[in-house]
N, C-alpha and C positions, 0 to 999 in steps of 0.2 A: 756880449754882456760880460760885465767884471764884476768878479769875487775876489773876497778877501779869506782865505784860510785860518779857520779858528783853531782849528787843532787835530790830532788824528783819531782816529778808529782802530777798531782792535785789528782790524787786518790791513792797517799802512795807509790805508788812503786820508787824503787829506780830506777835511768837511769844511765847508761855507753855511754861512745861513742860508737856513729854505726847507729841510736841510739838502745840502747839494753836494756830494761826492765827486772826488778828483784823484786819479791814481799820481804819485811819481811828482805831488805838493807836500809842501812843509807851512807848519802854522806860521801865519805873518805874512806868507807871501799875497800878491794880489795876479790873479790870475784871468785869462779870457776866454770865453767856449761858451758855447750855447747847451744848455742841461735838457738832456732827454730822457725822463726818468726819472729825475734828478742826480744824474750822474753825466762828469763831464769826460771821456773818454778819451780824449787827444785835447789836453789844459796846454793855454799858452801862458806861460810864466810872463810877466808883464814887469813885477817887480820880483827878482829874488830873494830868497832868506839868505843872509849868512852862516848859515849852517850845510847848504845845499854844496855839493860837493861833486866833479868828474865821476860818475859810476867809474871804477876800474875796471870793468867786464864788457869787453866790446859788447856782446850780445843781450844787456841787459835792455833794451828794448822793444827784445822781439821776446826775449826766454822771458818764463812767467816762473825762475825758477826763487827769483830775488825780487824782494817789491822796495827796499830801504837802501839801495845804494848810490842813490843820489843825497843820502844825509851823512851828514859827518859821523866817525863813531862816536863824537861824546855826547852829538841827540840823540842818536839810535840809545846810547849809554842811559841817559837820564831819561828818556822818556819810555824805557822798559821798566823801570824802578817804579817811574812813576805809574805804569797800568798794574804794576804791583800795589802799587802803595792804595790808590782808587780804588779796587777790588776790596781788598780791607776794609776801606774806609765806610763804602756802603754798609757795610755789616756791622760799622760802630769798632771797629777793630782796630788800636794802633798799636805799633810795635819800631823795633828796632829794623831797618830794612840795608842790607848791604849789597855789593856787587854793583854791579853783574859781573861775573868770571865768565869774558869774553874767548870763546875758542877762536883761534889763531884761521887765515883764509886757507884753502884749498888742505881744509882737516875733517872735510867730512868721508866718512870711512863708509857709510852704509846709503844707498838713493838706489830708486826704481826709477827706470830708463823706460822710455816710451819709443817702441820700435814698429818702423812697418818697411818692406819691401818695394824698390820703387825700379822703374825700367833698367837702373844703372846700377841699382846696388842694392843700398840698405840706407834708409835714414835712422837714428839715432840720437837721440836729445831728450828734455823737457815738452810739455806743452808753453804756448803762449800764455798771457792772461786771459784768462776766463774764453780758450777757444782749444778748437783739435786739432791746430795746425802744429804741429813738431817742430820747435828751433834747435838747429845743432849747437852744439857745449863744446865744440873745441875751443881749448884755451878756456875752460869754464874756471874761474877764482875760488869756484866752492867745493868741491870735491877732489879728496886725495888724489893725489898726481898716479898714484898706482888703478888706481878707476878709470883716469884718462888716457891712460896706456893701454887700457884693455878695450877701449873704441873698435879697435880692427875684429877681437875676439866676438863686440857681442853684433858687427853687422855681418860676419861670417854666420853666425847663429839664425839673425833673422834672415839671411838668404837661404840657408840651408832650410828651414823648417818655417816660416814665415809664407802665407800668401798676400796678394796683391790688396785682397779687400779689408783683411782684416789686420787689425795693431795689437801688438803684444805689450807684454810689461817684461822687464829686465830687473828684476834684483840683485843687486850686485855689492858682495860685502867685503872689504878687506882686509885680512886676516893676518894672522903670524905666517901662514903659507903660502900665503898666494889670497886671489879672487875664487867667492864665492859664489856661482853666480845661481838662479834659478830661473829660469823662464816659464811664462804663463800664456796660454792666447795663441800657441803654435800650431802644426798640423799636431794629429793624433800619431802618436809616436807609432810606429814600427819598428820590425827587423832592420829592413835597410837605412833608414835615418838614423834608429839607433847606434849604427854602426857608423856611421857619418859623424854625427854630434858625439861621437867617443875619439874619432879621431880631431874633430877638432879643438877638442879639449885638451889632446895631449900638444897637440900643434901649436897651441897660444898658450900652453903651461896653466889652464885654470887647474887651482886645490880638487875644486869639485864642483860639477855640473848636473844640474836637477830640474828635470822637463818635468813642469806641471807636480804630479808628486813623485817621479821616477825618479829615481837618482843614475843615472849615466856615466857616471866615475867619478872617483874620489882617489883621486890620485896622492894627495898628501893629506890627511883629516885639517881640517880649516880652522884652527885652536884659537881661541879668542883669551883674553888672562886676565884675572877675575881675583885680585889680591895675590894670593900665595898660591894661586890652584890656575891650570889650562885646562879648559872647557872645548868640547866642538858641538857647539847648538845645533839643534835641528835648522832643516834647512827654511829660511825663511826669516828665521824668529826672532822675536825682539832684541833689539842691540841700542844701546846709549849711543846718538848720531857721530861725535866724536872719543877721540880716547882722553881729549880735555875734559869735557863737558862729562860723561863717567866719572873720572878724578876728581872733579869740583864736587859732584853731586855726594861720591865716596866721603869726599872729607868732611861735608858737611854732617853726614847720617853719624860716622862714628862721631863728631863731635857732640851731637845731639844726643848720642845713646851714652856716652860715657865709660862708668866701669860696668853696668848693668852687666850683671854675670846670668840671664837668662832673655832671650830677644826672641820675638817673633817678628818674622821678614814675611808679611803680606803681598800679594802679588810678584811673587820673588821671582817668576822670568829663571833666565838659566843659574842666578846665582852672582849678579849685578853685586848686590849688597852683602847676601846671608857669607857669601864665602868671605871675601875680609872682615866680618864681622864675626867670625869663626874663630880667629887669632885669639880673642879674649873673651869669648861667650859660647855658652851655647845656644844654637841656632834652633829654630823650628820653624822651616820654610812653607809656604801656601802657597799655591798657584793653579789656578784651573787647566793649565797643559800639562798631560803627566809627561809627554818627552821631553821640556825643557828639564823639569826635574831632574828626571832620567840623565841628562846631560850632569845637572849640578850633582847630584850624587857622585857619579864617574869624577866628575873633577877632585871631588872632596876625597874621596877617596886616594888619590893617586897622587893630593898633595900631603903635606909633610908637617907635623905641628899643629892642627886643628883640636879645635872641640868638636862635640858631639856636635854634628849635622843631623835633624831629622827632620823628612817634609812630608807634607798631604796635597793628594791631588782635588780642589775642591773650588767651587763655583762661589766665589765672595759675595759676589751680587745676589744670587738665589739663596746658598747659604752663608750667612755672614759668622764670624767665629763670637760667641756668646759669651756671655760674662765668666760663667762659670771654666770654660776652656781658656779664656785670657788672665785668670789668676795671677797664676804660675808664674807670670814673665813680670821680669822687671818695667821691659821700654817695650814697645812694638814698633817696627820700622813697617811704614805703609806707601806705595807707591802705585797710584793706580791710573788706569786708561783717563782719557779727557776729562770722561764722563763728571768722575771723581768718584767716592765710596761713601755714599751719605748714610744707608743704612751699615756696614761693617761700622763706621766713625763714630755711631751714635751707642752701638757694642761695645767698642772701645770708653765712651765716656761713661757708660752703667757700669764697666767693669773698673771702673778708675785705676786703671794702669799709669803709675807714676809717673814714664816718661811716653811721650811719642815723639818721632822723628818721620815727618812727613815730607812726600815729593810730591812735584805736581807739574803737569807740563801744562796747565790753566789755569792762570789767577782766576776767575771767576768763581769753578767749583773750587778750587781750593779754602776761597775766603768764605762759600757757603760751609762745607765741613769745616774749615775752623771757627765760625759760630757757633757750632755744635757742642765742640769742645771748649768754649771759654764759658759758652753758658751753663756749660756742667761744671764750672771749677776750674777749668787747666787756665794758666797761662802761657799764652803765646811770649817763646822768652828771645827768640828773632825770626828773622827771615833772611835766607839767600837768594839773591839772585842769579841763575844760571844761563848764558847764552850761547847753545851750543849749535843754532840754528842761525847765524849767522846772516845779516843782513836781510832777516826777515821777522813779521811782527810775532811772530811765537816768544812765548815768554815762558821758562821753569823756572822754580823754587824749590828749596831744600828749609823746612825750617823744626824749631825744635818747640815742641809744647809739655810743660811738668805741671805736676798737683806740690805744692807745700814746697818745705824745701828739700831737695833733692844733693846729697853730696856731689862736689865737681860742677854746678849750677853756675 
C-alpha cells in the first residue's frame, strides 16, 4: 500500500494520513509498506524527497543512536526552527525565532554506552530503534573522537565486572583530563575487582572511574570549564552534551541578562551559567543537588575575578522561590529538566522580575511556561535555537523575556 508523507513528528518519523508512521521519511516523499499499528517499520521510498541525503554513518541503520541523517542539514535546519516556532504558536505566542547553532559532528563529549559480555568479549554501543539489541559505534559520526578511543577501556570494564545475563550502562564524559567514566549494572564490587578495575583504569589512562557510586580512582580530577572557573562535577552529573552547544546556550543567557548587576541562576547544575555570569553580577545559584553546588562553589572559589557566588540547595518543584525571595534580583536565568518549571515560572511572573532568561531542552513545556509569562506582562523579546544533539529530533532554546523597558533591550 502507498503513502504519501505530510510531515514529521516530534521524534523524526515521517506521518502519512491514517494517521500512519514511517521511521527514516521526509515530508513529500511517497512511500510503500503495509501499516501495523499504524506504523510502517521497514518504508519503501518509492519517490524520494530532495532533501534526503547518504546517512554519513555506516551504522545508522541498525544504531538507534540518530533517527535525521538521511535529511539534509538545512531540513533538519528549518524544520527544528519550525517545531519551535509551532510550539509558540499553539500558545498564541510570536516572536523573533533565530538559529539553530548547529554543533559540529563527532562533538559530542558526554553519551551512556550500553554494554554486555558476550563469549568473545565485550559488545559495546547504542541500542537499535525501539529494541535491546546493541549496535556497535565504531566509526560512530556523533561522539568525540576521544569517546571512541576509549572503546577498548570500556569492553575491558565490561569483561572484568560484567556478567553474561545482564547489560550495563557506561557513562562516559570527556574532560580537560582525560574520560570520565562511571558504570552501573556490574557485579557487586569487591576486594578483588576493586583491584582489578583500578588497574585497569591506570592501564587505559581513564581521569577517573566510578562503579555504581564507588569511586575506583581518580587519577587526574576530570575538570570541566565553566567561564573563568575549572569545575570537577560529581560523578555522573549533568553536563551541556557539547562544548558548542554550552557556548551557544552561554551567549545566549548573558545576552538575555544583560548588565543586570544581581541574577539568580535556577536550576544551576554545577555552575553551566552562574559562573560566567559571575564576571559582571552577582550570582545566587539553586539547585536541588547539593554536590553539584559543592562543585560550583570550589570552582568559584579558586577562579580569579568574580562576584559574589552564593547558592541553596533546594527542590524547585516542591519548593518554588516566591515572590518575596525573587525581589532582589534584577533578571533570573532558569533552565530546567524536560518537564519544564510551571509552578517556580508562575513565582517568577507574581514576582515580576524585570528580565528572565530562559533554557529549555522542549519546545513544548517551554511555550507552556512562556504563556505564563506574557500573560503576566512579559514580553517574549526572541528565541534561540540550539542544536547540540545533532541529527536527532531534540530541539533547545535559549530565549530572553522583559517587563517595560529594560536598558540594553
Amino acid at each position: 500500500m502507498e503513502h504519501i508523507i505530510e510531515r514529521l513528528g516530534h521524534h523524526g518519523d515521517g506521518i502519512a494520513p491514517g494517521p500512519v508512521f514511517a521511521p527514516r521519511t521526509l515530508p513529500g516523499e511517497r512511500i510503500e509498506g503495509e501499516a501495523e499499528n499504524g506504523r510502517i517499520d521497514a518504508p519503501r521510498i518509492l519517490a524520494p524527497s530532495p532533501d534526503r541525503v547518504t546517512p554519513p554513518c555506516r551504522h545508522y541503520r541498525a544504531c538507534g543512536g540518530c533517527a535525521l541523517q538521511h535529511a539534509s542539514d538545512g531540513f533538519v535546519a528549518d524544520w527544528k526552527v519550525g517545531v519551535v516556532r509551532h510550539a509558540l504558536s499553539a500558545q498564541g505566542i510570536e516572536t523573533e525565532v533565530g538559529g539553530p547553532d548547529t554543533s559540529p559532528a563527532n562533538s559530542r563529549r558526554r553519551a551512556t554506552l550500553s554494554g554486555r559480555r558476550t563469549k568473545k568479549g565485550a559488545l559495546i554501543g547504542f541500542h537499535g530503534r525501539a529494541s535491546g539489541v546493541i549496535s556497535e559505534i565504531d566509526g560512530c559520526t556523533l561522539l568525540h573522537p576521544a569517546i571512541l578511543a576509549g572503546m577498548p577501556a570500556f569492553q575491558a570494564l565490561v569483561v572484568a565486572g560484567g556478567s553474561r545475563k545482564g547489560e550495563m550502562a557506561i557513562t562516559v564524559t570527556h574532560s580537560t583530563a582525560g574520560l570520565d567514566v562511571t558504570v552501573r549494572g556490574g557485579k557487586p564490587l569487591d576486594g578483588p575487582l576493586r583491584i582489578q578495575l583500578s588497574g585497569l583504569a591506570g592501564q587505559h589512562d581513564l581521569a577517573r572511574l566510578v562503579w555504581e557510586d564507588d569511586v575506583i580512582v581518580e587519577i587526574r580530577p576530570p575538570v570541566q570549564v565553566f567561564g573563568p572557573a575549572s569545575v570537577i562535577p560529581p560523578a555522573g552529573a549533568f553536563l551541556q552534551a557539547t562544548v558548542e552547544g554550552e557556548a551557544a546556550l552561554t551567549r545566549a543567557v548573558l545576552r538575555a541578562v544583560g548588565d543586570a548587576k544581581r541574577v539568580a541562576d535556577l536550576f544551576a547544575g554545577c555552575g553551566t551559567f552562574a559562573l560566567p555570569l559571575a564576571r559582571k553580577a552577582e550570582v545566587h545559584a539553586v539547585e536541588s543537588v547539593a554536590e553539584m553546588l559543592a562543585a560550583m562553589d570550589r570552582g568559584w572559589r579558586h577562579a580569579k575575578g568574580l562576584k559574589q557566588l552564593s547558592h541553596a540547595t533546594r527542590d524547585l518543584f516542591r519548593r518554588p522561590l516566591l515572590p518575596d525571595e525573587l525581589a532582589k534580583f534584577d533578571a533570573v536565568v532558569i533552565d530546567p529538566p524536560r518537564a519544564g518549571a510551571e509552578a517556580q515560572t508562575a513565582e517568577i511572573a507574581r514576582a515580576e522580575v524585570p528580565v528572565v532568561a530562559a533554557v529549555s531542552c522542549n519546545p513544548v513545556t517551554f511555550a507552556r511556561d512562556a504563556k505564563i509569562l506574557t500573560d503576566a506582562g512579559y514580553r517574549l523579546d526572541w528565541v534561540q535555537v540550539v542544536d547540540q544533539f545533532r541529527w536527532s529530533p531534540h530541539v533547545e532554546v535559549a530565549a530572553r523575556f522583559s517587563r517595560g523597558h529594560i536598558p540594553g533591550s
